[in-house]
Steps between C-alpha positions, in 0.01 A plus 500: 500500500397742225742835388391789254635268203573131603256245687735214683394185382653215675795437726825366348475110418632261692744389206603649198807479322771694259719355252760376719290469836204434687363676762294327790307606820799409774335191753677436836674192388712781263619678834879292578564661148328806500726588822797323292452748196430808761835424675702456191497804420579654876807674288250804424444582894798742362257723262138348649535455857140312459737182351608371884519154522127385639416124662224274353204681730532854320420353115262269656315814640528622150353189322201471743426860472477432064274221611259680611155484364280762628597838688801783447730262379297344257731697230856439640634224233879318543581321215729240461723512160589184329682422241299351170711233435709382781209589743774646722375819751720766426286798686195665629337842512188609758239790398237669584195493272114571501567644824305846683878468704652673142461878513437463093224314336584241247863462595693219645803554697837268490607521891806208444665346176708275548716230257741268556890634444609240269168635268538886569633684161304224334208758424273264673329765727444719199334232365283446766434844569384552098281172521330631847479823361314327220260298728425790709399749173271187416350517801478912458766615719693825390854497695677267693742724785803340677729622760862505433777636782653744315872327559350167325345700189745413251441162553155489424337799351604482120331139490213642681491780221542273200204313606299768527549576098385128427192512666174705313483789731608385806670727695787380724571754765819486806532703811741500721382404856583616820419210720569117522249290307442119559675231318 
């Protein structure tokens, strides 16, 4: 996928890692606490009617479609979030990457982001979203976009900004959308 000013490179690895946490490829043996971590955080269905409890079947969907190899999906990526030391999962996001689906060129897209309670306000998903800024400028991508229901901004967008400023000209871009996304 080539643009006026950046040639895409490579997909996002498989595993990388920040200070505090490392970031892997999600398998189907992580799906009990994928759905665990989903559903803990139902208490945002308030502002992000997207965060409805789901069973097992929906983030298995999810995994298998990151699995993929070859074919359309080949860019959608969920991560699983670890902790470094205590190898505890504390979150996951899934994006869209490399992809002809994005209606920009070199640009990933952040369609759910998702930590733990007991770890939210722990800047743990600005973290994350600086280091996978980082790994995606490597890899010469120019913005990262997200969606944010406007009635859940507050909660997420001034990490989402700060992150931005880290990273060496990444961009970090929100919308608000108008339609449910998948978990």
């Amino acid at each position: 996928m080539k643009t006026e000013q950046y040639t895409i490179r490579q997909y996002l690895a498989p595993e990388w890692s920040t200070e505090r946490i490392r970031v892997k490829d999600s398998q189907l043996g992580d799906v009990p606490c994928l759905t665990q971590i989903f559903n803990s955080c139902h208490y945002i269905e308030q502002w992000d009617p997207t965060f409805h409890l789901v069973d097992e079947d929906e983030i298995r969907r999810l995994v298998e479609k990151s699995l993929v190899e070859t074919g359309v999906d080949r860019g959608f990526r969920l991560q699983r979030l670890e902790t470094i030391n205590g190898r505890e999962s504390i979150g996951y996001f899934h994006m869209q990457h490399h992809s002809a689906r994005l209606p920009q060129p070199a640009t990933a897209f952040i369609s759910m982001f998702v930590i733990r309670p007991e770890y939210q306000g722990k800047q743990y998903a600005q973290e994350v979203v600086a280091g996978l800024a980082h790994q995606l400028a490597e890899r010469g991508y120019m913005a990262i976009w997200l969606q944010v229901y406007l009635k859940n901004w507050p909660l997420s967008v001034s990490g989402y900004n700060k992150a931005s400023t880290r990273s060496s000209n990444m961009m970090v871009k929100s919308s608000c959308p108008n339609q449910r996304r998948q978990h």
